[in-house]
PyMOL commands that place a pseudoatom at each C-alpha (Angstrom):
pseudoatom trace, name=CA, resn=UNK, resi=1, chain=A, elem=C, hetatm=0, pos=[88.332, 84.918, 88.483]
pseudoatom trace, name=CA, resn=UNK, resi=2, chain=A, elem=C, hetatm=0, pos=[87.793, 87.694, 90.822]
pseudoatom trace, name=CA, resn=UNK, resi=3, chain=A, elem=C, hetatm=0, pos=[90.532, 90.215, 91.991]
pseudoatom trace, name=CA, resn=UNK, resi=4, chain=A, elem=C, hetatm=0, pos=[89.707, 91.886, 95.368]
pseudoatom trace, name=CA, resn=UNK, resi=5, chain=A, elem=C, hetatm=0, pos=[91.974, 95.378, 96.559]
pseudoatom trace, name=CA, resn=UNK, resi=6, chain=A, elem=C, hetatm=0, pos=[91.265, 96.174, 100.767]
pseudoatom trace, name=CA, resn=UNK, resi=7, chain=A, elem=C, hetatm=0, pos=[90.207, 100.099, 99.794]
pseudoatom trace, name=CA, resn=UNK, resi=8, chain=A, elem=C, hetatm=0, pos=[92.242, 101.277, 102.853]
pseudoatom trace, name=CA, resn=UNK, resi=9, chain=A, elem=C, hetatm=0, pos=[90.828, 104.540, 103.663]
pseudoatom trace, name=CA, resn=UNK, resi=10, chain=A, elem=C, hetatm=0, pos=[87.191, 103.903, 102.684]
pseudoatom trace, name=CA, resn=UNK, resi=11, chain=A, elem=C, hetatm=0, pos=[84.621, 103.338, 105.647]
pseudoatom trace, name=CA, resn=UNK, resi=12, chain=A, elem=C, hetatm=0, pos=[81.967, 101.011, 106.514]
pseudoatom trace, name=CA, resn=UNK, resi=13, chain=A, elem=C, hetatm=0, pos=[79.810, 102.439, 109.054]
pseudoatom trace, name=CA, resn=UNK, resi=14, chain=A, elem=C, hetatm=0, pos=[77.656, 99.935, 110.471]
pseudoatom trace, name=CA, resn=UNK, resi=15, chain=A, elem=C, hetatm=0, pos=[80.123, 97.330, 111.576]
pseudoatom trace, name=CA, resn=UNK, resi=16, chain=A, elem=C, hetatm=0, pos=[83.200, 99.311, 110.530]
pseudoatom trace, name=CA, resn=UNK, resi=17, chain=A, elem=C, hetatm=0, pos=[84.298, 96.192, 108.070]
pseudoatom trace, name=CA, resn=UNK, resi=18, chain=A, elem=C, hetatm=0, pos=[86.641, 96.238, 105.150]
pseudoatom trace, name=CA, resn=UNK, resi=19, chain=A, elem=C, hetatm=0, pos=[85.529, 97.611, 101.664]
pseudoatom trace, name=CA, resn=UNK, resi=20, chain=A, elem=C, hetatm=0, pos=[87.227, 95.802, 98.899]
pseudoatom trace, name=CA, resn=UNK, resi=21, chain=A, elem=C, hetatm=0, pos=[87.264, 96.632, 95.206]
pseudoatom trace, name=CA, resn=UNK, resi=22, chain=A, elem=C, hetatm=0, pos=[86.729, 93.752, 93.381]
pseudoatom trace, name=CA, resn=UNK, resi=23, chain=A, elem=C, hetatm=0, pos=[87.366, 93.209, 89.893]
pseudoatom trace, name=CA, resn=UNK, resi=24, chain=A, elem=C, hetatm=0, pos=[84.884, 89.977, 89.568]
pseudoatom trace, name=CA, resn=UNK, resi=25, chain=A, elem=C, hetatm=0, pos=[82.999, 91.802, 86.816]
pseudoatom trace, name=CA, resn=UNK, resi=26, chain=A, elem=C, hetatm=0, pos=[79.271, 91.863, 87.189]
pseudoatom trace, name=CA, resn=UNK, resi=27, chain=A, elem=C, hetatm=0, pos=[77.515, 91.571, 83.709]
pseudoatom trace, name=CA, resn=UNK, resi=28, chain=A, elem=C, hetatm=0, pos=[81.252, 93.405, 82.700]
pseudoatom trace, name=CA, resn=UNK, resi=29, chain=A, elem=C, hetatm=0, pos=[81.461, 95.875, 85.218]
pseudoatom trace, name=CA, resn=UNK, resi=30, chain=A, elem=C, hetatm=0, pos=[83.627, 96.405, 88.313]
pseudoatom trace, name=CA, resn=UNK, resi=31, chain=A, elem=C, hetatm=0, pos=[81.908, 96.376, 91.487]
pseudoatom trace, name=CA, resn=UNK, resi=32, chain=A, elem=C, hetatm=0, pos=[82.627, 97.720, 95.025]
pseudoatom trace, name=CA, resn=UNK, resi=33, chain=A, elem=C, hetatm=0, pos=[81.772, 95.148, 97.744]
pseudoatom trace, name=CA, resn=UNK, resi=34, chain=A, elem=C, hetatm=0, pos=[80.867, 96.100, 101.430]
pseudoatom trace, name=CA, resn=UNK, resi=35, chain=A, elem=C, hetatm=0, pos=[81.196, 93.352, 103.718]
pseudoatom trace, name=CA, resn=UNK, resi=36, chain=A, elem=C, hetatm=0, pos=[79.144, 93.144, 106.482]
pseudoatom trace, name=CA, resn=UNK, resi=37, chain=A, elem=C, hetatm=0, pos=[77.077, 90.322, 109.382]
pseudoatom trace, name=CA, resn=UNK, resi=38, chain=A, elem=C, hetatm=0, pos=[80.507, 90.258, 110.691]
pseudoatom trace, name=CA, resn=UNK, resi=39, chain=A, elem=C, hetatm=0, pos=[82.086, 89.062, 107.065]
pseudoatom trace, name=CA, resn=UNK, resi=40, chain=A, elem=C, hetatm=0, pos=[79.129, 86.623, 106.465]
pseudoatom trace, name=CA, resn=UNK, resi=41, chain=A, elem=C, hetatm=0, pos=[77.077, 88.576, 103.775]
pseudoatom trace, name=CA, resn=UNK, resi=42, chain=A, elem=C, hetatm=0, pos=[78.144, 91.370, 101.713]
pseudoatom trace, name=CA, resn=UNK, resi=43, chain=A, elem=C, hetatm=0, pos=[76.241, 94.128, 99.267]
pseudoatom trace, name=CA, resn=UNK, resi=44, chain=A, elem=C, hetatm=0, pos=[78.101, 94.734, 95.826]
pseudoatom trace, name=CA, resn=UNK, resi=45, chain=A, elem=C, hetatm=0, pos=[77.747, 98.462, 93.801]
pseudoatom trace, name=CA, resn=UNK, resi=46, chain=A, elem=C, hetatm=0, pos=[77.935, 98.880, 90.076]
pseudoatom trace, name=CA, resn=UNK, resi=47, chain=A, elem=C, hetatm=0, pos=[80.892, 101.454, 90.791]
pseudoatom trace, name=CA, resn=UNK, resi=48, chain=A, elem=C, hetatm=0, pos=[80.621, 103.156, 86.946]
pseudoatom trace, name=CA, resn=UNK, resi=49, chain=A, elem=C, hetatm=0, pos=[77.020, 103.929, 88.159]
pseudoatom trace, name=CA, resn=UNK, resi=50, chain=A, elem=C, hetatm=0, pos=[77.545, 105.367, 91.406]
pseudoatom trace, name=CA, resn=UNK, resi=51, chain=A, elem=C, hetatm=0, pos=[80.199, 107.642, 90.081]
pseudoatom trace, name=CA, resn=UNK, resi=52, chain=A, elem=C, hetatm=0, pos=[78.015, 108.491, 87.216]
pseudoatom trace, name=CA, resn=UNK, resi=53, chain=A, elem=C, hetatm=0, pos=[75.685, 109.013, 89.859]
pseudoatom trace, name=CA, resn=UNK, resi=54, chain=A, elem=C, hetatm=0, pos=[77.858, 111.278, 92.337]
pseudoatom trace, name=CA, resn=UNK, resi=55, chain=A, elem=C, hetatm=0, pos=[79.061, 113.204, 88.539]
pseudoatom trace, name=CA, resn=UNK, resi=56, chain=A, elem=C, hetatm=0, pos=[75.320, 114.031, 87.748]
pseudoatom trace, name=CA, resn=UNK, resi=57, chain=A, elem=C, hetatm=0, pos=[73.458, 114.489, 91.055]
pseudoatom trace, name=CA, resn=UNK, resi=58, chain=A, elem=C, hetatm=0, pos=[76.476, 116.009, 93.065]
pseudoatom trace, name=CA, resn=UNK, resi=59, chain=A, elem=C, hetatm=0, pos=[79.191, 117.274, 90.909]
pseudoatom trace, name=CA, resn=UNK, resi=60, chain=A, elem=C, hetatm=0, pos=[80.722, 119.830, 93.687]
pseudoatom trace, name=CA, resn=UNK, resi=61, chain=A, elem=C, hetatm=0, pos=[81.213, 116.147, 95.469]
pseudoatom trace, name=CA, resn=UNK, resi=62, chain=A, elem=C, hetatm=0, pos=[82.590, 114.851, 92.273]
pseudoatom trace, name=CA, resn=UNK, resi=63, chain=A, elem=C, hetatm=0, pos=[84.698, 117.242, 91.944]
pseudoatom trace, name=CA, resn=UNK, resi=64, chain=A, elem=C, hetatm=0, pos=[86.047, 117.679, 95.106]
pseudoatom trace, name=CA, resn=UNK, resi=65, chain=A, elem=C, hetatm=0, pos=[87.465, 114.103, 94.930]
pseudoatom trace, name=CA, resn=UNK, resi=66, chain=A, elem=C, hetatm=0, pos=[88.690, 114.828, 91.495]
pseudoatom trace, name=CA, resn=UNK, resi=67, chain=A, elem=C, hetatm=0, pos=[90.341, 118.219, 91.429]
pseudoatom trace, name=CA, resn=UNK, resi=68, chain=A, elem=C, hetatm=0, pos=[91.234, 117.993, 87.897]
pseudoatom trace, name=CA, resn=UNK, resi=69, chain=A, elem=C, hetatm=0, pos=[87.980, 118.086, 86.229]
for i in range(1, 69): cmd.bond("trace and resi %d" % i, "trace and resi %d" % (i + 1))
show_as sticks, trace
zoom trace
């Protein structure tokens, strides 16, 4: 069963749609899903990856978003 939050505050660029957090685990890992074609299709992130990601390859970024580490 899959769980999806509206991440208020996060933007879409290209159509400006919504981006939800969705908790339909993906081989047992939460996923960020970007809708887009007007709702029609959608792309889905591993989001543990792309913060691992932003942590190793940007960490001013990283920790600009997370002040207390």
């Amino acid at each position: 069963m899959a769980i999806e939050i509206e991440m208020d505050g996060v933007s879409e660029y290209c159509e400006g749609m919504p981006v939800m957090l969705t908790y339909a685990f993906k081989n047992g890992r939460p996923v960020v899903r970007a809708l887009n074609s007007g709702g029609y299709d959608s792309t889905e992130v591993d989001l543990a990856e792309l913060m691992e990601w932003v942590k190793t390859n940007c960490p001013d970024l990283y920790k600009a978003g997370n002040p207390n580490r």
